[in-house]
C-alpha positions as CSV (number, residue, x, y, z in Angstrom):
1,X,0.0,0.0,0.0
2,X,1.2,3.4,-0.5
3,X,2.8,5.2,2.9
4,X,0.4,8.4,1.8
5,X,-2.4,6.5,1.8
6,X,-2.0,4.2,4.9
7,X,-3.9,5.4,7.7
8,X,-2.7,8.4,10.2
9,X,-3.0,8.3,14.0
10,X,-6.5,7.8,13.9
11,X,-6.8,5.2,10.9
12,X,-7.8,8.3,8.4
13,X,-6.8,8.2,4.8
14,X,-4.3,11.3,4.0
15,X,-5.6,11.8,0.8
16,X,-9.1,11.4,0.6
17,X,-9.6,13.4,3.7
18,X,-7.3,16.8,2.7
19,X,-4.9,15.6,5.6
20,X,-2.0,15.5,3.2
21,X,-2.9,19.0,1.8
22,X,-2.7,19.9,5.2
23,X,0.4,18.7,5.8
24,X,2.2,20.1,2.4
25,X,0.7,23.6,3.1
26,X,2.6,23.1,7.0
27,X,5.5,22.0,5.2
28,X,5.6,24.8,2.8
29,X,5.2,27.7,5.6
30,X,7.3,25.5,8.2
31,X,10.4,25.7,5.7
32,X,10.1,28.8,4.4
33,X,10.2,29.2,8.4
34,X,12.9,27.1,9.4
35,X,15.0,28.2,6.0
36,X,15.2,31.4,7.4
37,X,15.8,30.5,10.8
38,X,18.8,28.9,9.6
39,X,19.5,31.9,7.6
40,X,19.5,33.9,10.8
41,X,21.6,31.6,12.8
42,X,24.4,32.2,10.7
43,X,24.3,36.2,11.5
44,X,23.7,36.2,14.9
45,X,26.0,34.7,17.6
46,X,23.2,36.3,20.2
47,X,22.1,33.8,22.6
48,X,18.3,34.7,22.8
49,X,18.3,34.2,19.0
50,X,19.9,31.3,18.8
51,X,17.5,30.3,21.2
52,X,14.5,31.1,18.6
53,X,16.0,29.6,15.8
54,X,16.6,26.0,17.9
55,X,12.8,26.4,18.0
56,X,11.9,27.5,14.8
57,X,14.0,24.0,13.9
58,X,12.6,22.0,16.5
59,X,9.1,22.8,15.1
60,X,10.3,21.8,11.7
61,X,11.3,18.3,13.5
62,X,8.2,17.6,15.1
63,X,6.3,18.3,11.6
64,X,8.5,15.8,10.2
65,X,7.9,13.5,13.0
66,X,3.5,13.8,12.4
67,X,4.1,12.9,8.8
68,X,6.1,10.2,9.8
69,X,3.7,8.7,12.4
70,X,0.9,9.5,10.0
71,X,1.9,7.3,6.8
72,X,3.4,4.8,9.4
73,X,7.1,4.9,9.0
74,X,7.6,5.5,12.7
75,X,5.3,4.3,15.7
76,X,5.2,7.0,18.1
77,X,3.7,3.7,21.1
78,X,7.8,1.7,21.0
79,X,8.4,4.8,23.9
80,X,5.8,5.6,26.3
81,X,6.0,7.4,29.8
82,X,2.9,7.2,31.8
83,X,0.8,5.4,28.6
84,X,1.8,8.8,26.7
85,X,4.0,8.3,23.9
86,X,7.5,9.8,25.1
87,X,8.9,11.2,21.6
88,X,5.7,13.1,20.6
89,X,6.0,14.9,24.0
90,X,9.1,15.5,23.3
91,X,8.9,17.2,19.9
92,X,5.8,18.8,20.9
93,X,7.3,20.8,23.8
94,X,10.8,21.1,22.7
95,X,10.0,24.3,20.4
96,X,8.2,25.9,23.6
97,X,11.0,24.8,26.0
98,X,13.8,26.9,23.7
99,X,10.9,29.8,23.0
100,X,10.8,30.3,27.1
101,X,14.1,30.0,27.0
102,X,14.9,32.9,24.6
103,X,12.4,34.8,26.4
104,X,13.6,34.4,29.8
105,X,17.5,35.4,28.1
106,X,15.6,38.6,27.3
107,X,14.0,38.9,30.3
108,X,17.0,38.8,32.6
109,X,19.1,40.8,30.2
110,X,16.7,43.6,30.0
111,X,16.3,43.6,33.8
112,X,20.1,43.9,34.3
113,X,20.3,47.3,32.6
């Protein structure tokens, strides 16, 4: 069977129910996002940026990481932690954990001044 249309999480078809439209429209926005992030890494050596842009990436990863549970090429149960899968946890707080991170950088050095 084709990975596309193999069911997602909850045994949906991608295609016949505009899931994979979805998806190529996150993808689209997400890498235009994440290109630029990268972009802006390069230029910056500030710490609170760098910060943002291990987000921005990180939110790339966990997009990657639907699709792949989605058409079935990973199985986001093989790790669980309190019957929760342990890897979509993961990705799906790792881009706010570096956010507040950046934030609280900003926070601190604005309060220093």
């Amino acid at each position: 069977m084709h990975p596309l249309r193999a069911g997602g999480r909850n045994g949906e078809s991608l295609l016949s129910t505009g899931i994979f439209i979805w998806l190529v429209s996150r993808f689209a926005v997400a890498g235009i996002m994440t290109f630029l992030a990268i972009i802006l890494w390069s230029r910056t050596r500030d710490v609170a940026w760098m910060l943002i842009v291990i987000g921005v990436v990180a939110s790339y990863a966990d997009l990657l990481f639907d699709l792949f549970v989605r058409t079935g090429l990973l199985d986001e149960n093989r790790l669980v932690f309190f019957g929760l899968p342990l890897v979509q946890m993961l990705f799906s707080n790792l881009t706010y954990l570096f956010l507040s991170a950046a934030f609280i950088v900003m926070i601190l050095r604005k309060s220093r001044h």
